[in-house]
N, C-alpha and C positions, 0 to 999 in steps of 0.2 A: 375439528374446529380449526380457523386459520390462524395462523403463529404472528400472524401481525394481526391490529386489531385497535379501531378509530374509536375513542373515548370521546364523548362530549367536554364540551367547556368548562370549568371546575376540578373535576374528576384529576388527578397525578398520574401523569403520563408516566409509569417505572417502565423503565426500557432495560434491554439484555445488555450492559455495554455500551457506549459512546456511540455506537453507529445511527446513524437516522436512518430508522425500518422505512421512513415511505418519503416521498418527493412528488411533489404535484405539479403541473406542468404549469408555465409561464406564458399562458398564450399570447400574451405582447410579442412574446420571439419566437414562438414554438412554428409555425404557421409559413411566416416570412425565411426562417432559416431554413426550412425543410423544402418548401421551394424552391429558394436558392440553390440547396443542395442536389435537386433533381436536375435543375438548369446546367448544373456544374458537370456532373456525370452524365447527361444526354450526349455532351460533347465527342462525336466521334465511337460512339456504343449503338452497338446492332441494335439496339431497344430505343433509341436517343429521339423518336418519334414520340412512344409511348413515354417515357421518362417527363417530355414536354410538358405532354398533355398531361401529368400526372398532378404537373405543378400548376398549370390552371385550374384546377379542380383545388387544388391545397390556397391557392391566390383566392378562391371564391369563398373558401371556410373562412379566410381571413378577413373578407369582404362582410360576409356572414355574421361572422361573431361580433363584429364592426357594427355593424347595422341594427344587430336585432340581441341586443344584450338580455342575460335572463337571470328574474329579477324571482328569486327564490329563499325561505327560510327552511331551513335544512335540519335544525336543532333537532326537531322531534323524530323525523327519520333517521337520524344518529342517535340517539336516546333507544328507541325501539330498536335498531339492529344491535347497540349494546347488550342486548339480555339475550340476542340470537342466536344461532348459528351460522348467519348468511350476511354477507356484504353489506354494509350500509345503503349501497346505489346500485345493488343486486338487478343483473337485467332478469333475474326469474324471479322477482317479487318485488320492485318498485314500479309503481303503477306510472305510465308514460305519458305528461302531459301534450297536449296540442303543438306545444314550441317548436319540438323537432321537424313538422312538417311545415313549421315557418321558416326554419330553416333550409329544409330543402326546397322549398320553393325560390329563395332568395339563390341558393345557389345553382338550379335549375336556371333561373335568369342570368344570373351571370354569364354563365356557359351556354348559353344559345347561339348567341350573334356571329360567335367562330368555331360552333362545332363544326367536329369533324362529319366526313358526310355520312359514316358509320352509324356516330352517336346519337345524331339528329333525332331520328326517331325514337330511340331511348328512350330524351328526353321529352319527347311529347306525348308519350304513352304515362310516365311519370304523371309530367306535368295535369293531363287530363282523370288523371285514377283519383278515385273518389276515399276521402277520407278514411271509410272502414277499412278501404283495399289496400291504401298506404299503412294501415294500423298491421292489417292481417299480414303486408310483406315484411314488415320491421319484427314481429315476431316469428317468423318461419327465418328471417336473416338468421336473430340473436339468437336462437336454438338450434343453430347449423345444417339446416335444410336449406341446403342452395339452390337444388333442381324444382321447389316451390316459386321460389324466387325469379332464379335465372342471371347466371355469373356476370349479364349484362348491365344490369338493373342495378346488381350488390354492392358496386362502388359508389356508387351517385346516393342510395340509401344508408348505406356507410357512414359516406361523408356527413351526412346531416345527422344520422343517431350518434356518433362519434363527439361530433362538434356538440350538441347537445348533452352528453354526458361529460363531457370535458367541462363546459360551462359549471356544470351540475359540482363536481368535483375539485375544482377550484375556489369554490363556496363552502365548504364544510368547514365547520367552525371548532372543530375537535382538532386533537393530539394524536399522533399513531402512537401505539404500544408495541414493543418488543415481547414474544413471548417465547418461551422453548418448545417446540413443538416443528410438526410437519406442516401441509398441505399448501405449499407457497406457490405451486404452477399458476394459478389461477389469480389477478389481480384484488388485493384484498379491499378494494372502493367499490370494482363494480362485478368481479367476479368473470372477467373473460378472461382470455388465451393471452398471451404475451404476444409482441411481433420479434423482437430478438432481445440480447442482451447486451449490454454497454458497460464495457471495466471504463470505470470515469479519472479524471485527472481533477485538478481541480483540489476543493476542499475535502471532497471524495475521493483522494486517489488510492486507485486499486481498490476499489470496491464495488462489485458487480448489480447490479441494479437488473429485472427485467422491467422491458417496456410495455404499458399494458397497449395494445390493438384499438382499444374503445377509449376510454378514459383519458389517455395519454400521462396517468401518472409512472411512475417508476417504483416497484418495492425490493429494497435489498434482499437477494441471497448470498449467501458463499460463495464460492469459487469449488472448481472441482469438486463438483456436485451436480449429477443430472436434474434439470431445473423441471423435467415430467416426472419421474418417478423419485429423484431424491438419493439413488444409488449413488455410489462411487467408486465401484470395483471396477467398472467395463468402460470408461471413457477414454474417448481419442478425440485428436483434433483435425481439424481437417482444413487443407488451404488450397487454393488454386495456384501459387506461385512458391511464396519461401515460408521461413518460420516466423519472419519480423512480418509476415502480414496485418493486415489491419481488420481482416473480417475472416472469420473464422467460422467452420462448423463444428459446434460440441455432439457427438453422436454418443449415444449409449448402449450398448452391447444387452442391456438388461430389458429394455423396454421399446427396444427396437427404433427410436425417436432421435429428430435432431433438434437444434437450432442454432441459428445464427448467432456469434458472440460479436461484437465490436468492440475495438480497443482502441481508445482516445489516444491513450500514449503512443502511439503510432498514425493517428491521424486526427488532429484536434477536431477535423470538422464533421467525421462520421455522424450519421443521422438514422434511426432506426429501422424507419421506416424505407427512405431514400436507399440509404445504401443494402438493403435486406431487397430491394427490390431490382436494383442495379446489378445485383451476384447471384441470378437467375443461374446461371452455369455451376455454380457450386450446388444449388440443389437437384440441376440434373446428375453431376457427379454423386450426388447424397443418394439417391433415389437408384442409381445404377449399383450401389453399395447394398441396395435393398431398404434404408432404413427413412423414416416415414416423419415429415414437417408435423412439430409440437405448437407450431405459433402461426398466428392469422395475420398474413400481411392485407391489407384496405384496397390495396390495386391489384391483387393476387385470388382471385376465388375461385375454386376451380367451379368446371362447369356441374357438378352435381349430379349429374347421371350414371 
């Protein structure tokens, strides 16, 4: 059962400790800043194509969310995973309304007029697939079969069950709970993979937060603490320049897994997603180590074969 854990409305949020177990994302700035961020790092980086076009696709969620607000009562789906064992916005058991594929279709539009000449067809394969087909690919996504899908497809799908669950999430009308306990890898709103981890400044400082992939909320773990398996005998860090770096890999000797850590206090403006996808070369360094990506970057899927 998950160590953090969303209580409906009335219910006394007892937490472990002063810390806030969960943080939900801000989509007024979540969206805008993260593009910006990839705009920023494009500059002069062997990837600074890709990094662009990354932030169009984040400019269209924002366009998206803009456009096509979604107007949902959440209480009883929190009330019911209250008594569960599974996520309240669980992608293996919350049934998925229509919205998302309004939203990719909005952001399907968006991205037409200046695709690239790659993507073009992508998007009109997308654009033309029939409701069940888009149902059938959003599920072969969120259960990790990519080579169903195809690593080409998985961004532009991403982006919309992403933004879609993000909406969903920012609506929850509960408290998060601190509990003692394990199984925190996985985010406790909707149950995915993390994309990295962020030591925050702020009113949170030095407190490690992962960010979830889907969702875009944040739940606190520890520090020095494998954020896959929870060890902490076998961890090292890993940097592509010095020790004062700002992005880091936490590797664990126990469970063979990395991920990427960010650290505000050395760079206020890091971004989880942005800068985890910018430091491509630290996971080839990872990978040369032998040891194997714990978290799902949205612009990162491998090809699945």
């Amino acid at each position: 059962m998950s160590s953090i854990r969303i209580v409906p409305p009335g219910e006394v949020a007892k937490t472990a400790g002063a810390i806030p177990p969960l943080l939900f994302a801000n989509l007024k700035s979540l969206y805008s800043r993260r593009a910006e961020r990839l705009r920023q790092l494009a500059k002069e980086h062997a990837l600074g194509d890709y990094l662009t076009f990354a932030a169009t696709v984040v400019d269209a969620q924002q366009n998206a969310h803009h456009d096509h607000p979604l107007v949902i009562d959440l209480a009883e789906v929190l009330k019911a995973s209250s008594v569960t064992d599974h996520a309240p916005l669980s992608v293996k058991y919350l049934p998925r309304s229509k919205h998302w594929q309004t939203l990719l279709t909005s952001i399907i539009a968006e991205l037409e007029p200046d695709a690239p000449e790659h993507v073009a067809p992508v998007l009109e394969v997308l654009k033309k697939a029939g409701s069940q087909e888009l149902e059938d690919l959003a599920t072969a996504l969120l259960s990790g079969d990519i080579a169903k899908v195809g690593s080409d497809k998985a961004p532009f799908l991403w982006a919309a069950l992403s933004l879609y669950w993000a909406q969903m999430a920012t609506q929850i009308p509960g408290k998060a709970r601190a509990e003692y306990g394990e199984e925190r890898h996985n985010c406790p709103v909707c149950d995915s993979p993390p994309v990295a981890s962020v030591v925050h400044i702020g009113t949170e400082t030095g407190l490690r937060y992962l960010h979830c992939s889907l969702c875009e909320s944040e739940w606190h773990m520890v520090r020095v603490k494998c954020s896959n398996c929870e060890q902490t005998g076998k961890l090292d860090y890993w940097s592509l320049d010095t020790e004062q770096a700002a992005i880091k890999a936490e590797s664990c000797g126990d469970c063979g897994s990395y991920l990427k850590i960010l650290y505000q206090d050395k760079d206020q403006y890091v971004e989880p997603v942005a800068d985890d996808l910018a430091s491509l070369v630290l996971d080839a360094k990872m990978e040369g180590e032998n040891f194997a990506r714990s978290g799902v970057n949205p612009f990162l899927f491998p090809s699945g074969e």
